[in-house]
C-alpha positions as CSV (number, residue, x, y, z in Angstrom):
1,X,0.0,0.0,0.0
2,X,1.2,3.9,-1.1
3,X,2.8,5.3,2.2
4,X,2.2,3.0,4.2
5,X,5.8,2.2,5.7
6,X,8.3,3.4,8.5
7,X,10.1,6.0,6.2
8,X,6.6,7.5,5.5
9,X,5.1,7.4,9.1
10,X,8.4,8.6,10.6
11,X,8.2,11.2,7.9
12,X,4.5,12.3,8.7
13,X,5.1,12.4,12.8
14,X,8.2,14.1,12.4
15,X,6.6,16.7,10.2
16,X,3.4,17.2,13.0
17,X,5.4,17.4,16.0
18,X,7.7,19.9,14.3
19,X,4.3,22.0,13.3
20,X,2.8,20.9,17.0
21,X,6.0,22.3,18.9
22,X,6.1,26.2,15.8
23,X,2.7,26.4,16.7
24,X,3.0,25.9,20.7
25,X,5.8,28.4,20.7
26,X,3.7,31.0,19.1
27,X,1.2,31.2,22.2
28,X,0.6,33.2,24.0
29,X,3.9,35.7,23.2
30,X,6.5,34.2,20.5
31,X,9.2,32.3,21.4
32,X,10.8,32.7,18.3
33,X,13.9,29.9,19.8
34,X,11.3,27.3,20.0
35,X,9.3,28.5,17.1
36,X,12.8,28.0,15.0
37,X,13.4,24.5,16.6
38,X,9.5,23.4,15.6
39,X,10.7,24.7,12.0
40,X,13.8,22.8,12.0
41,X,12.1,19.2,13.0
42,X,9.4,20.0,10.8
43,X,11.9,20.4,7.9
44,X,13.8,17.3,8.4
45,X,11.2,15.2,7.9
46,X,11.5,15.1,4.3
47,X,15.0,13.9,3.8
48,X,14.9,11.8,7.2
49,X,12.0,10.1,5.1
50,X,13.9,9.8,1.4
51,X,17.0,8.6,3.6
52,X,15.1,6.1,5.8
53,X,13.2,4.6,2.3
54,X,16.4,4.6,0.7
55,X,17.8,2.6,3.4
56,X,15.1,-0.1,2.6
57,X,12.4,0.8,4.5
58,X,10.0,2.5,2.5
59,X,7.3,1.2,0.1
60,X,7.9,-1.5,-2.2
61,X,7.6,0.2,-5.7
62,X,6.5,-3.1,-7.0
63,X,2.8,-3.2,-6.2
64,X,2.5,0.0,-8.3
């Protein structure tokens, strides 16, 4: 099934937790230093994703 591996899930948790811990930051007053780290996690995701599918644990491509 499309996406449904560890590369994809650790991709899609990684993402929401980084957009979890921005969007915490913001309230009430901005901490822009956590704010930053929330951006940071949220922007690894994608190539902790490509790495961890490259290393074998993504979808297999041949039930496409």
């Amino acid at each position: 099934m499309h996406g449904s591996s560890p590369a994809a899930w650790t991709a899609v948790l990684l993402a929401l937790a980084g957009i979890t811990i921005g969007g915490v930051a913001l309230i009430p007053d901005p901490n822009w230093i956590v704010f930053t780290i929330g951006c940071v996690v949220a922007l690894i995701a994608g190539p902790v994703g490509l790495i961890m599918s490259a290393a074998g644990m993504g979808a297999d491509s041949d039930h496409h």
